[in-house]
N, C-alpha and C positions, 0 to 999 in steps of 0.2 A: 394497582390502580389502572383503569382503564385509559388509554388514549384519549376520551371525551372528557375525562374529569380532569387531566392533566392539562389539555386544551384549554377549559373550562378555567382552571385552576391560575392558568397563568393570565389569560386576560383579567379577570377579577384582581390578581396582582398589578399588572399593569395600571385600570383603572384605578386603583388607591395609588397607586405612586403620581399619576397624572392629578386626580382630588387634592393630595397632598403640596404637591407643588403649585395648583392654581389658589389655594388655601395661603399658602405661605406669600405668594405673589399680591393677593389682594390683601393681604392682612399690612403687605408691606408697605412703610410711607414714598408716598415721588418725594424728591426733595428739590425744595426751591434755591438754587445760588444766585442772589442777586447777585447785580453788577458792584465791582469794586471801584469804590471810588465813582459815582455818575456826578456827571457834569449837571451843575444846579437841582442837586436832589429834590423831589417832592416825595409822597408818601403813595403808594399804591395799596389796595388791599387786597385779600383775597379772601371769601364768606364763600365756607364749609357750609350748605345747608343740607347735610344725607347725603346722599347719592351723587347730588350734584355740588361745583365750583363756581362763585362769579368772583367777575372782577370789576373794582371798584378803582374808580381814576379820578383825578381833580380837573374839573371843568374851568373855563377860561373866565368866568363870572366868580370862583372862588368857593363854587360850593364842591359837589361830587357827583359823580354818575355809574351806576353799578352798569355793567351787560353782563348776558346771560347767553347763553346757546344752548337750544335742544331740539324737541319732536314738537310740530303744533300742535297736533292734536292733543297729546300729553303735557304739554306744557304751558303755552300759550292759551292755549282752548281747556284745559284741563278737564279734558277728557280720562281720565286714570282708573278707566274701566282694566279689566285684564286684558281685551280684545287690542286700545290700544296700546298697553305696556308691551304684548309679546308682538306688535307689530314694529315696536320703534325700537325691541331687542334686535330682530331676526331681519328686518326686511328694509331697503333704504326705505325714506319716510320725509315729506317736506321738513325742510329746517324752518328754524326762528331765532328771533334775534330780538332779547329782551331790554327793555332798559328805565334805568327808574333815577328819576334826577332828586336829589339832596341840596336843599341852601347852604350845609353846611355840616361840621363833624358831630356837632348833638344831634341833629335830627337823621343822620346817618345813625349812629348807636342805639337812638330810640326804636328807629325803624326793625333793625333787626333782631333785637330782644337779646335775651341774657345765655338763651339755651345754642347759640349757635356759634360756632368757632369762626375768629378773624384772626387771618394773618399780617402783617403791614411791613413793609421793609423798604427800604429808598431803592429808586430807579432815577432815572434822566429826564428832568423835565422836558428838556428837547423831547427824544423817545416816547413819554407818556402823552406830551400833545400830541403829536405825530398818529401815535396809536388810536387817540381818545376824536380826532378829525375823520381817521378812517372808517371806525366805525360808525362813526356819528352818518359818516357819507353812507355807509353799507346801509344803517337803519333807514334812512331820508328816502334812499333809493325805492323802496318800497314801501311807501306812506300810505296807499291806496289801499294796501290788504290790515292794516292798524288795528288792531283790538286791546282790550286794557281786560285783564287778569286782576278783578278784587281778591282773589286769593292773596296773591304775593303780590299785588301792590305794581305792578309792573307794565305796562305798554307793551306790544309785542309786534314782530313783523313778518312775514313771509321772508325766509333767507331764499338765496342761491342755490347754498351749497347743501347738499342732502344731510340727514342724519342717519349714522349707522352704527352698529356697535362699535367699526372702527373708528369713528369719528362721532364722538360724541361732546357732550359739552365739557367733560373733562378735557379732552384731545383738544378742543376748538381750545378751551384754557391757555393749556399749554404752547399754543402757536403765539398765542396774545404774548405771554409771558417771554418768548423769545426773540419777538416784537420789542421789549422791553429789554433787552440785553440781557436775560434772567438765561439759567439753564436749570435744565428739569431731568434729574437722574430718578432711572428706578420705573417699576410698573406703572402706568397710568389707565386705569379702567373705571375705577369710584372716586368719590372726592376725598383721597385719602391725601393731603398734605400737608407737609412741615417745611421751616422757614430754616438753610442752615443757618447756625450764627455765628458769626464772625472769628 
């Protein structure tokens, strides 16, 4: 066997061991640990739609408020041409900050239909307003750039903070979640999550 095939030979190994382990990675769930024991529990959710995570909080009126994090263009503007999917893969890209208010738990259920996965596990109501104020400030803050997505139903704003593979609305998730005294073991790149239980 010549030199070049053996060259040849072992990166192509390489490459399958690297497929393999990014395979096994995104195939794997993060896993959510709420907090034990929070002080004046409420219920938080979290809605698996594909690809992407939101998170779902109870607002001071009683009803719910979902947010969202991604790429405007792709999300907000739904744009989901291939131009910009492999733009808000590869390259940072304006963020957005989505959000869609509920009166209450049925028109939250309705809203999101049968085909998509909810997760719900108590956090700290302290903690969940806390969380559910900041954002709310983060969304206000840029009221000016506002558009509404009839797709998914949602309001949307210019973020701050960039979107990038590394930071994506899974990632943004996960800060929210630790926000919430929640800890989050395991790969986080898709909306691949489970709730552990008790």
């Amino acid at each position: 066997m010549s030199i070049f095939r053996r060259i040849s030979l072992f990166f192509l190994v390489i490459l399958a061991i690297i497929g393999l382990i990014a395979g096994i990675l995104l195939a794997s769930p993060a896993i959510i640990i709420p907090p034990v024991e929070p002080v004046q529990p409420v219920t938080a959710y979290v809605v698996d739609v594909g690809l992407h995570a939101r998170l779902v909080l109870p607002d001071e009126e009683g009803g719910l408020v979902q947010y969202a994090y991604g790429d405007w263009h792709y999300f907000a503007l739904h744009q989901q041409d291939w131009g910009s999917g492999i733009a808000a893969l590869l390259i940072p890209t304006q963020g957005t900050l989505g959000r869609r208010k509920y009166q209450d738990i049925a028109e939250f259920k309705q809203g999101i239909g049968n085909h998509i996965t909810v997760l719900n596990f108590a956090v700290s109501g302290v903690q969940a307003k806390k969380l559910q104020k900041s954002l709310e400030q983060r969304f206000q803050q840029n009221m000016n750039t506002q558009v509404f997505n009839p797709v998914n139903q949602m309001n949307f704003v210019k973020d701050d903070m960039e979107y990038t593979i590394y930071h994506n609305s899974n990632h943004e998730l996960v800060v929210w979640l630790e926000d919430l005294d929640c800890r989050v073991e395991g790969f986080v790149l898709l909306a691949n999550f489970q709730v552990k239980s008790s």
